[in-house]
N, C-alpha and C positions, 0 to 999 in steps of 0.2 A: 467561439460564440461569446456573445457579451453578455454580461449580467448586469442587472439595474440593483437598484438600492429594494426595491423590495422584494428580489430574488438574493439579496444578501442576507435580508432578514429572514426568511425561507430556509436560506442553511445555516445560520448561526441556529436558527430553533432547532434544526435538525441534529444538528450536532451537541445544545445545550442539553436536550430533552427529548432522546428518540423513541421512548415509548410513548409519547402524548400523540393523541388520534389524531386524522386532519383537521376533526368538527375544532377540537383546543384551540391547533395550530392557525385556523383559522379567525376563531375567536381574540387570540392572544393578540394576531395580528393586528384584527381590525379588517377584514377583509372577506367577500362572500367567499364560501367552504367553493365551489365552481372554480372559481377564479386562482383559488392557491392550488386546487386539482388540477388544474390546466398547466400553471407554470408549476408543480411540480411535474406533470407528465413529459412537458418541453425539457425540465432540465434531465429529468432522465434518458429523454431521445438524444438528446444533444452530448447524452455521455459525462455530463458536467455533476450526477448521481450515480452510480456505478453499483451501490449494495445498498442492500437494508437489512444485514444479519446482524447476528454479535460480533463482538471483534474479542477472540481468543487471547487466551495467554498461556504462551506454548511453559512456560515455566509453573504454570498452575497444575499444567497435564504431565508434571511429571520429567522434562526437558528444559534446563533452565541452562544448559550453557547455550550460548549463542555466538556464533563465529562468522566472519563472512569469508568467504574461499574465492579466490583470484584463480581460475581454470583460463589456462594458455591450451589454445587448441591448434591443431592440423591446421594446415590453409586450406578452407574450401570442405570444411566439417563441422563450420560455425551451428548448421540446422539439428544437423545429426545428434551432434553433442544438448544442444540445446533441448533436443527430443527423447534423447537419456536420462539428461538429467530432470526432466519433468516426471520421470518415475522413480527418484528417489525420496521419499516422505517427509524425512528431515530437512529435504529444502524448501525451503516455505515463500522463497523467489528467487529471480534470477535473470539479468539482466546484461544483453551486450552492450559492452564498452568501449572508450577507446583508452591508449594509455596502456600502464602495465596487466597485461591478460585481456583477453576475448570476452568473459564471461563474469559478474561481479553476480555472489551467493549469497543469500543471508541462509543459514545453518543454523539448525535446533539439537540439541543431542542432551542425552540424560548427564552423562560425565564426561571428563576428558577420552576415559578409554571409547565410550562410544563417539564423540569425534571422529579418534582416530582413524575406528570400522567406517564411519563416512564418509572420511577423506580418502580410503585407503580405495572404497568400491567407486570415487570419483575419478582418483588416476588410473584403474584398471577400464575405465570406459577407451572403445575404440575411438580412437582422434582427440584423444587428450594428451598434451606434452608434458604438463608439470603444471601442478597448483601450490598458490602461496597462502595460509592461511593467516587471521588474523582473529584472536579471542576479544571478544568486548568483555573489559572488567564491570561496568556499570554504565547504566542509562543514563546520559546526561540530559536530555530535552527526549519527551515521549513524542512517539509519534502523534501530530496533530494539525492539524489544520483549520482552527475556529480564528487566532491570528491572520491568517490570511486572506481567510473573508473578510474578517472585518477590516485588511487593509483595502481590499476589493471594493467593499460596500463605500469607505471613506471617498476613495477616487469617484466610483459612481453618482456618489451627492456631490460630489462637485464638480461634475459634469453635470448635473441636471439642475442644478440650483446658480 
């Protein structure tokens, strides 16, 4: 789906300032309160908005190591394993890959020692061969995404300008 220049400023607001009501966001904008309900509703269908919760912080709650686990699976268990590990808590995602391992984890766990009970009820899952794990020391870049809309929005004005 493509976005224009003023569905870039639509997400930079949303992401500068996600408590301000649509009436602001539309105010701020410049544009009828309709009009940015609409291209919000489009970017929601179109997937291009996906939430509108809080965004947690597993180390606030308590779980501040953060690991991501390389899970090497069975050939032809990719689902299965994927459907186990959707019920273990501390994994907070999980993705197939290609490269070394099937399965790329981000892992949350209180200490090392709980780690280890994570990794340890990872390789005991049916159609798992061996996992690599890997500790992050520190955040170097947080998750974000307001940079890339605004490279978005950049391209967009100059295609329309």
């Amino acid at each position: 789906m493509a976005v224009d220049e003023l569905d870039t400023r639509i997400l930079r607001l949303l992401l500068e300032q996600p408590r301000t009501s649509v009436r602001e966001y539309a105010r701020i904008l410049g544009v009828a309160r309709g009009t940015l309900q609409a291209r919000l509703d489009r970017l929601e269908r179109d997937g291009v908005i996906t939430g509108t919760g809080p965004v947690l912080s597993p180390a606030a709650l308590g779980l501040p190591v953060l690991a991501f686990v390389h899970i090497e699976v069975t050939q032809g268990h990719l689902d299965d394993v994927g459907d186990a590990v959707a019920g273990v808590p501390e994994i907070v995602e999980a993705f197939s890959i290609t490269g070394g391992g099937d399965l790329l984890t981000r892992v949350v766990a209180r200490d090392n020692a709980h780690l280890e009970d994570v990794i340890q009820k990872l390789i005991s899952l049916p159609g798992v061969v061996r996992t690599r794990t890997e500790v992050a020391l520190r955040e170097r870049v947080p998750h974000r995404l307001l940079p890339l809309v605004e490279s978005i929005g950049r391209v967009a004005k100059e295609r329309s300008g």
